[in-house]
C-alpha positions in Angstrom: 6.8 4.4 1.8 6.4 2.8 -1.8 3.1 1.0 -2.4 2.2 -1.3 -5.1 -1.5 -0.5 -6.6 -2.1 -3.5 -9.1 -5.3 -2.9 -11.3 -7.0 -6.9 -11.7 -7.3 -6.2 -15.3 -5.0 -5.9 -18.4 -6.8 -2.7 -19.1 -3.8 0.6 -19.3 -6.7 3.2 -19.3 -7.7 1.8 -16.1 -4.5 1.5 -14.5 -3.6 5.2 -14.8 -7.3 6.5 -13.2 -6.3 3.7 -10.7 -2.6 5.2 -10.4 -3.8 9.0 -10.4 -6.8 8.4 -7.8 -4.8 6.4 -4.9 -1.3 9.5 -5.6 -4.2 11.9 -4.9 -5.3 10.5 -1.8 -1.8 9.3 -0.6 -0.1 10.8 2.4 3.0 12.6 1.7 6.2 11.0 1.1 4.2 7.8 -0.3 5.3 6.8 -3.9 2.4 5.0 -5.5 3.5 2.6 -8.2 0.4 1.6 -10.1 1.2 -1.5 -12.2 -1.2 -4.1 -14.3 -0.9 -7.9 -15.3 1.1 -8.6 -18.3 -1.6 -11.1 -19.2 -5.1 -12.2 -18.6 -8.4 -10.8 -18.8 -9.2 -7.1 -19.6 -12.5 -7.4 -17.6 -12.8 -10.2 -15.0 -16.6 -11.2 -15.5 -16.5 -14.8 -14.8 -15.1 -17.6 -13.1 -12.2 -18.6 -15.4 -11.1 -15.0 -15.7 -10.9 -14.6 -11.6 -8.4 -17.6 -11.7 -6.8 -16.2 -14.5 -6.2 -12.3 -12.8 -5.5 -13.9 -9.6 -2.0 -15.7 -11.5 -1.4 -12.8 -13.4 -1.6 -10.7 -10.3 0.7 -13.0 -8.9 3.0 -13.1 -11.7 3.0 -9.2 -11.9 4.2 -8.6 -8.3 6.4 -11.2 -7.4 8.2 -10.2 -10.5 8.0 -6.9 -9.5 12.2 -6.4 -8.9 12.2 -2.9 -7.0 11.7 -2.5 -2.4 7.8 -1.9 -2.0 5.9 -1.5 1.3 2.5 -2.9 0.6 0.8 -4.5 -2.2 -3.4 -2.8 -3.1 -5.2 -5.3 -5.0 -7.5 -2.4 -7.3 -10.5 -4.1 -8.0 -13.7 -6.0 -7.4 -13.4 -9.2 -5.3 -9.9 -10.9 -4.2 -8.2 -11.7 -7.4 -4.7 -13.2 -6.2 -5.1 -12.1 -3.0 -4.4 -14.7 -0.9 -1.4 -15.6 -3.1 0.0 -12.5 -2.6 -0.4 -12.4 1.2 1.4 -15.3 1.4 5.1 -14.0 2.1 6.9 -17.4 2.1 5.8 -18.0 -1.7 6.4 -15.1 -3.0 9.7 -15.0 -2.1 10.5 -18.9 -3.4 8.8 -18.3 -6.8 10.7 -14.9 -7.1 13.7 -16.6 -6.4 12.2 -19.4 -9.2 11.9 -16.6 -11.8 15.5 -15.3 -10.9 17.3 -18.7 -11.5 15.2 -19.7 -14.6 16.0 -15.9 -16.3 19.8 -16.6 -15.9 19.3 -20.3 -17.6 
């Protein structure tokens, strides 16, 4: 089983505790892959910065190209989370990405 961890904030520090903590608690057999937004907000401590994580969580694993299982959103709150639950879009706007890289 491969699991997507996303850390809500650009921060790499965090994303590696984030990364190390859920391997150490995984079953065996489950590859973790602990990834963070390639842009927004280092700490999400407001409104506008919610918005913004919950698009660059998006962003981060829709574009995401490799099989995963499950998707953890690491973090306080529900940054992108309903975005990311939604199957149907996530599969269109990958889709999107694909066809406007190859333009």
């Amino acid at each position: 089983m491969q699991i997507i961890v996303v850390n809500v904030h650009t921060s790499e520090t965090m994303t590696e505790v984030i990364g190390k903590a859920a391997r150490r608690h995984a079953s065996a057999g489950t590859e973790i892959i602990a990834l963070r937004p390639h842009f927004g907000a280092e700490a999400v401590d407001c409104n506008f910065e919610s918005y913004l994580s919950a698009m660059a969580i998006m962003d981060r694993v829709v574009g995401y190209a490799e099989p995963y299982d499950a998707v953890v959103l690491a973090g306080f709150s529900e940054h992108g989370r309903d975005g990311c639950r939604n199957s149907s879009i996530s599969r269109s706007w990958r889709s999107a990405r694909r066809q406007r890289m190859w333009r």
